[in-house]
TORKOL-4160 file (C-alpha; in steps of 0.2 Angstrom, whole numbers, padded with zeros to 4 digits, m for minus):
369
<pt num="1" X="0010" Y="m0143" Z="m0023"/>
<pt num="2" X="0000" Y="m0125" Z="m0025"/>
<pt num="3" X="m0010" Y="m0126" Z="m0041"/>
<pt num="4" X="m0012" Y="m0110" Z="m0050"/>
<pt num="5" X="m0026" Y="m0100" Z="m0046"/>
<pt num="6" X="m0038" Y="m0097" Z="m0066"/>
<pt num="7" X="m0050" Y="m0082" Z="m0063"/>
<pt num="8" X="m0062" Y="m0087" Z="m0074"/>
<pt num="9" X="m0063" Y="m0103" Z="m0067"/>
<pt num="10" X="m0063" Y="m0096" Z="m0049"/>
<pt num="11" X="m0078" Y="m0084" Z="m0055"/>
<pt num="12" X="m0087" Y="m0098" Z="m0061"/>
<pt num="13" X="m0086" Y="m0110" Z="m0046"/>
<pt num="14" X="m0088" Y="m0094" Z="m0034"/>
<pt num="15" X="m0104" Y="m0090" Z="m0046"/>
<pt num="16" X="m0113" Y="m0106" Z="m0041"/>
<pt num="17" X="m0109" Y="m0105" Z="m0021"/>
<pt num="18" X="m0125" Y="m0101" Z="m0010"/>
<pt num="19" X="m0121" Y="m0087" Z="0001"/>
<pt num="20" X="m0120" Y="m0092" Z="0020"/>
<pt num="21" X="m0116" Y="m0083" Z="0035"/>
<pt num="22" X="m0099" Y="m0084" Z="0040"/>
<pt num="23" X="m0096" Y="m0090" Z="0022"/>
<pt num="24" X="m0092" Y="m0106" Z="0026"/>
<pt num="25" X="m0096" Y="m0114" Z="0011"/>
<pt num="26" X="m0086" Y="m0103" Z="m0001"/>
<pt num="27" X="m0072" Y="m0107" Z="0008"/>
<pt num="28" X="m0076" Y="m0127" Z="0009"/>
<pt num="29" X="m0079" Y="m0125" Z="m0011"/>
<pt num="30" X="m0062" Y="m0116" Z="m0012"/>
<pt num="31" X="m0053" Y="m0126" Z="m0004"/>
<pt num="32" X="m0062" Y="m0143" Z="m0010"/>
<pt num="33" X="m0055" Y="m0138" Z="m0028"/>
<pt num="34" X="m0039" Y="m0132" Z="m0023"/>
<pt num="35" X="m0032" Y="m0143" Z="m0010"/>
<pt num="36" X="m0015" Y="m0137" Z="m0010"/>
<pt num="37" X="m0019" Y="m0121" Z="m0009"/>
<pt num="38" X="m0023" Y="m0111" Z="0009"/>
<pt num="39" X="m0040" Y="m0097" Z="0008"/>
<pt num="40" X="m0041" Y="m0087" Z="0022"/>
<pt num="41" X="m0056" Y="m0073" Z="0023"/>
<pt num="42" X="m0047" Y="m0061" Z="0032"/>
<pt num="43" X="m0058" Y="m0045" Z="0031"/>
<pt num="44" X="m0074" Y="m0041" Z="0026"/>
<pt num="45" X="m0081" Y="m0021" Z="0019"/>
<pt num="46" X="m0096" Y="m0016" Z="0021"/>
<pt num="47" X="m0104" Y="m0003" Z="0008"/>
<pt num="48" X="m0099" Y="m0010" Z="m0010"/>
<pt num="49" X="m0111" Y="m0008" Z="m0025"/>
<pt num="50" X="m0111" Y="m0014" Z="m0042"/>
<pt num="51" X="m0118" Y="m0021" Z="m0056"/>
<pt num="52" X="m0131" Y="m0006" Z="m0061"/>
<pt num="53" X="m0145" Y="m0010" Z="m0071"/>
<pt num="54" X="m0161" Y="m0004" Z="m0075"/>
<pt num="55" X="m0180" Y="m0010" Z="m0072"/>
<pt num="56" X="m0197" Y="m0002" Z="m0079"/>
<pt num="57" X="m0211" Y="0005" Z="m0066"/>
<pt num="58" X="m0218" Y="m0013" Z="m0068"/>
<pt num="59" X="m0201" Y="m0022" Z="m0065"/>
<pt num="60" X="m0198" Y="m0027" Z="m0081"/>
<pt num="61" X="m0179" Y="m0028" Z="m0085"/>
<pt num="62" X="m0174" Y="m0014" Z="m0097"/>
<pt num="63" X="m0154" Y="m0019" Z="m0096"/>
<pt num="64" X="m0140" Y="m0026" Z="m0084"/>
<pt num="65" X="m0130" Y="m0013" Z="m0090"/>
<pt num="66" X="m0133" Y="0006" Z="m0084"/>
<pt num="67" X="m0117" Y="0011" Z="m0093"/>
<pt num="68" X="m0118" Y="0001" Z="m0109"/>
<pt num="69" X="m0137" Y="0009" Z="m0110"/>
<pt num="70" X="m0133" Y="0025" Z="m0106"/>
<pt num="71" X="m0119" Y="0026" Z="m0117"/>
<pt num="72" X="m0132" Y="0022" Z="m0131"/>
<pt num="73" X="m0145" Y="0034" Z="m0127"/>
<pt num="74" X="m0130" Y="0048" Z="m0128"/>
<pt num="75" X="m0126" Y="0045" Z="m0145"/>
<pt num="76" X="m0143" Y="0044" Z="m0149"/>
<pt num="77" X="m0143" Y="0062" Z="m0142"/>
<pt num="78" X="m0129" Y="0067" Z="m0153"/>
<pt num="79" X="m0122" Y="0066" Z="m0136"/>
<pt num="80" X="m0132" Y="0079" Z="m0127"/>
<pt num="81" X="m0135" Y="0073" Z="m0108"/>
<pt num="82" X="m0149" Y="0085" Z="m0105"/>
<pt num="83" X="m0158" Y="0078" Z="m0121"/>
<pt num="84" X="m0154" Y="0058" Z="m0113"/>
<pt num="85" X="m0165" Y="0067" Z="m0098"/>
<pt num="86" X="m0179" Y="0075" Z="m0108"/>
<pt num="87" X="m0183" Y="0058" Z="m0118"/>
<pt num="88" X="m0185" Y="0047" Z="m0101"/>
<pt num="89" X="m0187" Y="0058" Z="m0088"/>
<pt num="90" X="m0205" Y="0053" Z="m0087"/>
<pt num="91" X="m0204" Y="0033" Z="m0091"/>
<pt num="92" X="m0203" Y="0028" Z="m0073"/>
<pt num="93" X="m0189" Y="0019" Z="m0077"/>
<pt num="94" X="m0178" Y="0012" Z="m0060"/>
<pt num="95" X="m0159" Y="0010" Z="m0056"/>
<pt num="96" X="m0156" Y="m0008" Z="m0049"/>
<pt num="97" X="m0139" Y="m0012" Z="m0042"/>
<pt num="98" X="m0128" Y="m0026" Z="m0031"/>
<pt num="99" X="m0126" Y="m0019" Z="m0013"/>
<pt num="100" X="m0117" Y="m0028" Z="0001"/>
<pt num="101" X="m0102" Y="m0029" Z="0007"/>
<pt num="102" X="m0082" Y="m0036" Z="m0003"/>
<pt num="103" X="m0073" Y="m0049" Z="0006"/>
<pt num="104" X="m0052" Y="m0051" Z="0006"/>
<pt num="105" X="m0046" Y="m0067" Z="0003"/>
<pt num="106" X="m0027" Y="m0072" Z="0004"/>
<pt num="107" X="m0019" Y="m0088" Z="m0003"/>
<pt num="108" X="0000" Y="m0088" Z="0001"/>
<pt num="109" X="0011" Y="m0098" Z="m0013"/>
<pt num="110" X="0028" Y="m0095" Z="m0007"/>
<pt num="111" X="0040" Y="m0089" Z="0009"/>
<pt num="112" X="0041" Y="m0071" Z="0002"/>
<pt num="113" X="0029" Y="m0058" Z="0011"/>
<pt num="114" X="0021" Y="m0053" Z="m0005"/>
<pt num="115" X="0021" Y="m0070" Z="m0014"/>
<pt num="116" X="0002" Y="m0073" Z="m0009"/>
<pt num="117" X="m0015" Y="m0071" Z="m0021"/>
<pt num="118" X="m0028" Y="m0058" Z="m0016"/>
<pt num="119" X="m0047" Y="m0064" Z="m0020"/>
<pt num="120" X="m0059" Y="m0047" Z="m0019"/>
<pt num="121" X="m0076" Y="m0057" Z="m0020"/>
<pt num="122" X="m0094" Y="m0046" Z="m0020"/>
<pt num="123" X="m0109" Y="m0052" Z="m0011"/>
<pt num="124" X="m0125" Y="m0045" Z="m0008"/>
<pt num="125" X="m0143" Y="m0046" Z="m0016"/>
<pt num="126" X="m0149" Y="m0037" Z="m0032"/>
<pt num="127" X="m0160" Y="m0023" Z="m0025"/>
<pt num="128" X="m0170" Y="m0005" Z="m0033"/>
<pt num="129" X="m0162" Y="0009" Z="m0029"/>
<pt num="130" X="m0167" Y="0023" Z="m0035"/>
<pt num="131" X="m0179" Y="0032" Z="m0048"/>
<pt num="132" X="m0166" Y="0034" Z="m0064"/>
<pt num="133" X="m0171" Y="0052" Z="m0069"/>
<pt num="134" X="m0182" Y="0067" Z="m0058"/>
<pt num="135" X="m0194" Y="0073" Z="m0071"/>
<pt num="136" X="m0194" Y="0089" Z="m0058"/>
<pt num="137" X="m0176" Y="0090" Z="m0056"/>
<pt num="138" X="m0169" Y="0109" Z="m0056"/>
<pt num="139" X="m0152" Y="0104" Z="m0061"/>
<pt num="140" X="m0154" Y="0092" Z="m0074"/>
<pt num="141" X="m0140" Y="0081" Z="m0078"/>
<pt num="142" X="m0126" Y="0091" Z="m0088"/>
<pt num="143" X="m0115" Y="0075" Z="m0093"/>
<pt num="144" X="m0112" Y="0054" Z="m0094"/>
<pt num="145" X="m0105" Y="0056" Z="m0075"/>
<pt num="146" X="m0122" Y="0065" Z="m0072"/>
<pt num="147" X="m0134" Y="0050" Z="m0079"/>
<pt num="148" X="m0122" Y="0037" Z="m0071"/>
<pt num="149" X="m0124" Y="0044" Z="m0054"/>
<pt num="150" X="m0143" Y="0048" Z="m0055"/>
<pt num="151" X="m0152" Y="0062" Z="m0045"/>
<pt num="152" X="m0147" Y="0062" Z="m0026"/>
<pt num="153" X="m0166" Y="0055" Z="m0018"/>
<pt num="154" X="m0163" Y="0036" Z="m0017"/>
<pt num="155" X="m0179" Y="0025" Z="m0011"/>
<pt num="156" X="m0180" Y="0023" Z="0009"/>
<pt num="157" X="m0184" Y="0007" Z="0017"/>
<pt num="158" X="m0201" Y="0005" Z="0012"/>
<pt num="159" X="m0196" Y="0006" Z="m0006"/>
<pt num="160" X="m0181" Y="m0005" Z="m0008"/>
<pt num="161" X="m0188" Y="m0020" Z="m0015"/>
<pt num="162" X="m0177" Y="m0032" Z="m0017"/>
<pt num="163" X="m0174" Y="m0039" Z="m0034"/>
<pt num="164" X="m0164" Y="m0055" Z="m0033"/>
<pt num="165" X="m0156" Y="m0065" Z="m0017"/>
<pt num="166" X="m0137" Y="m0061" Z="m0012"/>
<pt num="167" X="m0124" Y="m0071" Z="m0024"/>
<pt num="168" X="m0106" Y="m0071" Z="m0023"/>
<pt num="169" X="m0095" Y="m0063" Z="m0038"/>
<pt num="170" X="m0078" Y="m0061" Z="m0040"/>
<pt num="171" X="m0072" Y="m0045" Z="m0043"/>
<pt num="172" X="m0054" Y="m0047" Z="m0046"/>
<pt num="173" X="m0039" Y="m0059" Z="m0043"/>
<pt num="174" X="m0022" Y="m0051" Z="m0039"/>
<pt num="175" X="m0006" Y="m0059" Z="m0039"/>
<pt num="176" X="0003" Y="m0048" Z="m0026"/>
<pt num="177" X="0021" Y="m0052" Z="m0029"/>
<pt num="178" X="0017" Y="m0050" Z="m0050"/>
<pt num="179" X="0007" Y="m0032" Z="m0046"/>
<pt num="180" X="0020" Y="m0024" Z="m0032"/>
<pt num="181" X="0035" Y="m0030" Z="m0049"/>
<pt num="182" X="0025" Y="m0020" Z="m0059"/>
<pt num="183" X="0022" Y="m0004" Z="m0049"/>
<pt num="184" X="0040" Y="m0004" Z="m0048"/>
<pt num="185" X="0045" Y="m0007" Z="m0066"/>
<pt num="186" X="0029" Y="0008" Z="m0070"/>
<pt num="187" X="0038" Y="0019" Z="m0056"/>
<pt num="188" X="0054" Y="0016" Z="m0062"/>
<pt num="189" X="0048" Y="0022" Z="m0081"/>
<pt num="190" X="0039" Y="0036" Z="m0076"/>
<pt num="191" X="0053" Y="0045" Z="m0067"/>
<pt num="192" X="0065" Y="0040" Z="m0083"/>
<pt num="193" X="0054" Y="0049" Z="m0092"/>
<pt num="194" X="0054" Y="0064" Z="m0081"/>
<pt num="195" X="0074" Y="0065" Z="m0082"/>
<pt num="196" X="0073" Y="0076" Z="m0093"/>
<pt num="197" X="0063" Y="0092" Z="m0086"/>
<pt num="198" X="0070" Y="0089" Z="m0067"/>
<pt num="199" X="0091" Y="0089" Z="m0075"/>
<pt num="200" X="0083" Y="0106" Z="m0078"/>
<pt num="201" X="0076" Y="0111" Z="m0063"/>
<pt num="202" X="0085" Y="0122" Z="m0049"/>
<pt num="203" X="0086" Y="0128" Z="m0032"/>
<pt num="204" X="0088" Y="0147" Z="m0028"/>
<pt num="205" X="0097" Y="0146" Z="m0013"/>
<pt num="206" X="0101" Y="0163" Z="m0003"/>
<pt num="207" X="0116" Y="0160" Z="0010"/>
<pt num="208" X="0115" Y="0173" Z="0022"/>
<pt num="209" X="0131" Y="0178" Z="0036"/>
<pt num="210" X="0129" Y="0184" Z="0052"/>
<pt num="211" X="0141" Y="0194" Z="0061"/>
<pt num="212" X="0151" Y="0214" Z="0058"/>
<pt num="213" X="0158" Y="0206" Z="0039"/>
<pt num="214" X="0139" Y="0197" Z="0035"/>
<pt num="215" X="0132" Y="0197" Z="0019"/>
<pt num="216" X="0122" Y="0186" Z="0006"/>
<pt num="217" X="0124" Y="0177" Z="m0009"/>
<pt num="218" X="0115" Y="0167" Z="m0017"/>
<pt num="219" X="0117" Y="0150" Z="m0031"/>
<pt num="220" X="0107" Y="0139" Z="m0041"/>
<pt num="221" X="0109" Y="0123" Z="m0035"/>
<pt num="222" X="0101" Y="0108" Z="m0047"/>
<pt num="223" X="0088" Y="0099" Z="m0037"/>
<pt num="224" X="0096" Y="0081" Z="m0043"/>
<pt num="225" X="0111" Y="0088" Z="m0032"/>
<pt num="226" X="0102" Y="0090" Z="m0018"/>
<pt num="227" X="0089" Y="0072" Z="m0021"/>
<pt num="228" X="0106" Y="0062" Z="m0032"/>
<pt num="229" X="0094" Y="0047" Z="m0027"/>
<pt num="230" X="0079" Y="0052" Z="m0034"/>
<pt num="231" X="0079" Y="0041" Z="m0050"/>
<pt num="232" X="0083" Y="0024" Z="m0039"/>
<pt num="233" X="0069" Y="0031" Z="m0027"/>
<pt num="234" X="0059" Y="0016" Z="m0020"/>
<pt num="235" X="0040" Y="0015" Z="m0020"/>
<pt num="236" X="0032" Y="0014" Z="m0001"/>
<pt num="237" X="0027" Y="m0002" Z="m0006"/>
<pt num="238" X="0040" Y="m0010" Z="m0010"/>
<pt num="239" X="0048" Y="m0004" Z="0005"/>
<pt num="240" X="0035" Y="m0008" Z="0016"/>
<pt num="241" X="0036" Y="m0029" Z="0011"/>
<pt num="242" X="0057" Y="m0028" Z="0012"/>
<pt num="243" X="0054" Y="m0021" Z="0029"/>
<pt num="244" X="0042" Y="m0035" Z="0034"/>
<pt num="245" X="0056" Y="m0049" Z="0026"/>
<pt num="246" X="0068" Y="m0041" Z="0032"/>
<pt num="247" X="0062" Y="m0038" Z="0053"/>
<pt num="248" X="0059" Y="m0050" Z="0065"/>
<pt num="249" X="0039" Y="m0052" Z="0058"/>
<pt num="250" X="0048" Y="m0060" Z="0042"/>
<pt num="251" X="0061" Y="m0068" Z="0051"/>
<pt num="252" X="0050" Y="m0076" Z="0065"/>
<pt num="253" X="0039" Y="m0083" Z="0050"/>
<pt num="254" X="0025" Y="m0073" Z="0051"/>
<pt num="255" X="0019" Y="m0070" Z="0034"/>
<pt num="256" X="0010" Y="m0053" Z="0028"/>
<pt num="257" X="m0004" Y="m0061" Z="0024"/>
<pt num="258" X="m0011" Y="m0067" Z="0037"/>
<pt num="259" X="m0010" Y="m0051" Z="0047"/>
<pt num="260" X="m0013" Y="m0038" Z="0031"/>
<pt num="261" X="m0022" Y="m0036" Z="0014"/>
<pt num="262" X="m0016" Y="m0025" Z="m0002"/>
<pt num="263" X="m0029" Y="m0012" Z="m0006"/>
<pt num="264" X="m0023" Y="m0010" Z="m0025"/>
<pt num="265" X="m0024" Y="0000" Z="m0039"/>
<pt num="266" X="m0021" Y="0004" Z="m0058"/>
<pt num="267" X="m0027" Y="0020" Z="m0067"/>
<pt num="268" X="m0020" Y="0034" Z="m0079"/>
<pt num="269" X="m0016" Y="0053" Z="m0073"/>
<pt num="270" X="m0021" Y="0068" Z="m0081"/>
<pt num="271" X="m0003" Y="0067" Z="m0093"/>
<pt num="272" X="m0008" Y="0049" Z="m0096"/>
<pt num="273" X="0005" Y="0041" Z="m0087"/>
<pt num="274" X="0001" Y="0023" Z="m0080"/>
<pt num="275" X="0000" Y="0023" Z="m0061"/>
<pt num="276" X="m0001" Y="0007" Z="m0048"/>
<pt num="277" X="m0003" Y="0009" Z="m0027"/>
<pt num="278" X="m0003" Y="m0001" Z="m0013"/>
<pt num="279" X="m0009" Y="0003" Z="0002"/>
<pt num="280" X="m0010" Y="m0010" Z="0017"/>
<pt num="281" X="m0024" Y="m0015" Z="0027"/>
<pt num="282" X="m0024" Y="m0024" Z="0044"/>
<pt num="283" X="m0037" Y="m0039" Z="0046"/>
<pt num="284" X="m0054" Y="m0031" Z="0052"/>
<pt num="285" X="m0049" Y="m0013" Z="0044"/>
<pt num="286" X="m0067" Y="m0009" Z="0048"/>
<pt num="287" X="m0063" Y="m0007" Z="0066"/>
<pt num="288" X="m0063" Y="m0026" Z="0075"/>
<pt num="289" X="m0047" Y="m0025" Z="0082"/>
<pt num="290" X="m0048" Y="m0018" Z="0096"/>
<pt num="291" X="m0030" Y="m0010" Z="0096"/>
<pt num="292" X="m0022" Y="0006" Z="0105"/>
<pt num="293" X="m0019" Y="0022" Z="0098"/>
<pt num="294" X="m0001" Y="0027" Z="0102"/>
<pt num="295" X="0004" Y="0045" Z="0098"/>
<pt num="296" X="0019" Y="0049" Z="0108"/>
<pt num="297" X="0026" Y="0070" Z="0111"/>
<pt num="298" X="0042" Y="0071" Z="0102"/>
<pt num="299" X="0051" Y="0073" Z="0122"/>
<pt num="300" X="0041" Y="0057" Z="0129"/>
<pt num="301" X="0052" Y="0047" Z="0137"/>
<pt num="302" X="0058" Y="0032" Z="0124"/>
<pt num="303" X="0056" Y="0018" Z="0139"/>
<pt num="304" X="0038" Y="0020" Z="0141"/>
<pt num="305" X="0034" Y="0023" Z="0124"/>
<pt num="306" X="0045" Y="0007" Z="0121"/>
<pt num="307" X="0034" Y="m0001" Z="0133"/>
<pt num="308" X="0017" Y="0004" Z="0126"/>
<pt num="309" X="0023" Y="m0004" Z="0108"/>
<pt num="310" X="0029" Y="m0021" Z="0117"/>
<pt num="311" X="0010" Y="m0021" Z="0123"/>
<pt num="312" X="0005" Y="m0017" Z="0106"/>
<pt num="313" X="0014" Y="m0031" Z="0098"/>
<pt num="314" X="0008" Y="m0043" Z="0111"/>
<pt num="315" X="m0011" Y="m0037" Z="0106"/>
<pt num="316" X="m0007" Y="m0039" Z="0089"/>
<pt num="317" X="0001" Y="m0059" Z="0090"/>
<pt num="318" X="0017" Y="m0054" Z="0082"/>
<pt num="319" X="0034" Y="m0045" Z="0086"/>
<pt num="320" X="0037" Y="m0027" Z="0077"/>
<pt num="321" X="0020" Y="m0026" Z="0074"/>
<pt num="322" X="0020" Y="m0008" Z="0079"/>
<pt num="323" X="0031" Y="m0003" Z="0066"/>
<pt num="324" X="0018" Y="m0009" Z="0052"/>
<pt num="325" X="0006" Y="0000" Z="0059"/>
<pt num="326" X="0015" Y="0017" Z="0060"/>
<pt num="327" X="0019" Y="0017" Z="0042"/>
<pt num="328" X="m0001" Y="0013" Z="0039"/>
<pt num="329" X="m0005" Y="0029" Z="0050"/>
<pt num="330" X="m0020" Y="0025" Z="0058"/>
<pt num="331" X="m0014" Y="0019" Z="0074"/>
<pt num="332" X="0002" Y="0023" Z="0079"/>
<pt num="333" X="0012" Y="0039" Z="0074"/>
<pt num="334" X="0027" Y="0042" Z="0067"/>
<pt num="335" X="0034" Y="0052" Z="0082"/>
<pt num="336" X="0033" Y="0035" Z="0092"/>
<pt num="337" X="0046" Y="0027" Z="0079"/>
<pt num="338" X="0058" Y="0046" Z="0079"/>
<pt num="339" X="0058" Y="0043" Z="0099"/>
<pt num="340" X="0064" Y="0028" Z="0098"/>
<pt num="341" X="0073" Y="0028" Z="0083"/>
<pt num="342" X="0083" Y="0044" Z="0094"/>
<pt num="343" X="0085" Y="0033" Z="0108"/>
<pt num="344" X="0094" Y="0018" Z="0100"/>
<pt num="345" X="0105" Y="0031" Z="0090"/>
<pt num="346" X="0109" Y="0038" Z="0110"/>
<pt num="347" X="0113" Y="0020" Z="0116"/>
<pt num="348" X="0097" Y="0022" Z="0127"/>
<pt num="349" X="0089" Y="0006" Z="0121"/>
<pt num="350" X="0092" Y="m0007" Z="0111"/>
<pt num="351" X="0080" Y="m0017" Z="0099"/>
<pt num="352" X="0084" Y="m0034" Z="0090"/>
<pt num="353" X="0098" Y="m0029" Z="0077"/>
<pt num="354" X="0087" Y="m0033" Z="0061"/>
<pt num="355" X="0072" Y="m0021" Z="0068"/>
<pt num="356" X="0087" Y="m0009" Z="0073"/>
<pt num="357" X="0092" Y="m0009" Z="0056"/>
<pt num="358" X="0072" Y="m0006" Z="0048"/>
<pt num="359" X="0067" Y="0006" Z="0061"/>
<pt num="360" X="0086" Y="0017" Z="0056"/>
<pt num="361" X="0083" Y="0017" Z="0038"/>
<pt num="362" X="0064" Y="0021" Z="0042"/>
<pt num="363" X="0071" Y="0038" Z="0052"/>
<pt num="364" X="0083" Y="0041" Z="0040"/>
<pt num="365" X="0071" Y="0041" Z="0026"/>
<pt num="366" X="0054" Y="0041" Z="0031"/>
<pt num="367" X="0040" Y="0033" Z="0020"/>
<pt num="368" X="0021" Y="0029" Z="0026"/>
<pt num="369" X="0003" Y="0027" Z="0019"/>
């Protein structure tokens, strides 16, 4: 039976675990308090920070919080950056921050390509940065995004002293099945919402005839005529796990997670409309597969581009593996899926019938990363 996963209680126990190469032990400790539940660390960034704080010239720790510190000094400022700069600009005062690297953790709990959790866990050690404010700056800072950021010379080698040992810290626990229901609900609101202005909008469409009787004319045509789906359109995403389910990858049982990660993310636009995205990343995103680029002209012949994406899947450990990686974009493109998409259309080659069927609604409407 797979227990379900508390993030407080995960941050704790992933608080107290010594970092290890290989990180061994977080995964022992992971899967010693959840036995029914399968970790794997399947990628692994490089070039994460957090956690800013600040230190005095001496060392002495002024605050764990950059923001909640410079937030106070604005308002005793009357919020007035440049006045938050004139008041410490001479202290001495040093950012301090977590750097390292963020490790991708899955934990399927069901059949479903997206029914698996996503651990996003920090580790790195606590090190001085940089100086907080240039007394001799010719800019000074002009806002809150100024003083966050700091001026642009960081310490070099010699001066990064490093503050505390690397710890592991969870940074968030994503339930992917529960965040790819509510991008689609958000989607779904937001184009509601939206009806409105576009049963307004219009196409100015000129018809022009050729021959000794041509002419033009020209017509409004409403752009819901032309897009009549536009309300029930679905979110990359979502596509992108009903392809997997749905192609021989899902049918042979080979489950997302094992072969991907879900780079999320939640924030508000400019209008203040609530916005989610997923975008997919293979295992070692940061370059360790050592996989092909396939970029096919739009007249290759489909045989031997068919045979270039057969060698693909075989690198990659799992049939239709190419298509996957088409719709991410970075190694295959689309003109690889038209030409063979064209092909099967022609009767020229032949694919199993469930990634005939992915691949046809692909080409018919095209979606990617």
């Amino acid at each position: 039976m797979i227990e379900l996963l508390n993030q407080k209680e995960l941050a704790a126990i992933i608080a107290k675990i010594p970092v290890t190469d290989g990180h061994e032990e977080l995964l022992t400790a992971l899967h010693t308090r959840y036995p029914g539940t399968e970790f794997r660390l399947i990628s692994e960034w490089a070039g994460r920070t957090w956690d800013a704080g600040i230190i005095d010239a001496v060392g002495n720790r002024i605050t764990d919080s950059l923001a909640t510190w410079i937030n106070q000094e604005l308002i005793a400022a009357g919020g007035d950056a440049r006045e938050v700069w004139n008041r410490h600009k001479e202290s001495g005062l040093i950012r301090t921050e977590r750097e390292g690297s963020v490790l991708y953790l899955t934990a399927p709990f069901g059949a479903d390509p997206d029914m698996f959790h996503q651990l996003e866990i920090e580790v790195g050690p606590e090190v001085a940065t940089q100086r907080l404010f240039d007394p001799k700056a010719m800019f000074p800072p002009e806002d809150r995004h100024d003083l966050l950021s700091g001026p642009s010379l960081v310490f070099g080698e010699s001066e990064r002293q490093i503050l505390a040992p690397p710890c592991y810290h969870l940074d968030q626990l994503v339930n992917v099945r529960r965040f790819l229901r509510e991008l689609v609900e958000v989607e779904k609101a937001n184009r509601l919402a939206e009806l409105p202005e576009m049963e307004k909008k219009v196409v100015h469409v000129h018809d022009i005839y050729l021959g000794p009787d041509g002419g033009q004319t020209s017509r409004d045509v409403p752009v819901l005529e032309m897009c009549p789906d536009w309300l029930n359109w679905l979110p990359p995403a979502f596509r992108l796990f009903q392809d997997w389910q749905e192609s021989s990858a899902g049918r042979g049982g080979y489950r997302f997670c094992d072969h991907w990660w879900a780079q999320t993310n939640k924030w508000t636009d400019h209008e203040g409309r609530r916005r989610l995205s997923i975008i997919p990343q293979w295992v070692e995103a940061d370059g360790g597969l050592n996989l092909p680029k396939i970029t096919p002209d739009w007249e290759d012949s489909p045989y031997s581009v068919m045979e270039m994406l057969l060698q693909f899947d075989r690198q990659s450990g799992y049939p239709f593996a190419w298509f996957f990686y088409m719709v991410h974009g970075n190694r295959i493109s689309h003109s690889a899926g038209s030409v063979v998409a064209k092909a099967i259309k022609e009767d020229r080659l032949r694919l199993p019938p469930c990634d005939e069927a992915v691949l046809l609604r692909w080409d018919e409407r095209q979606y990617g990363f």
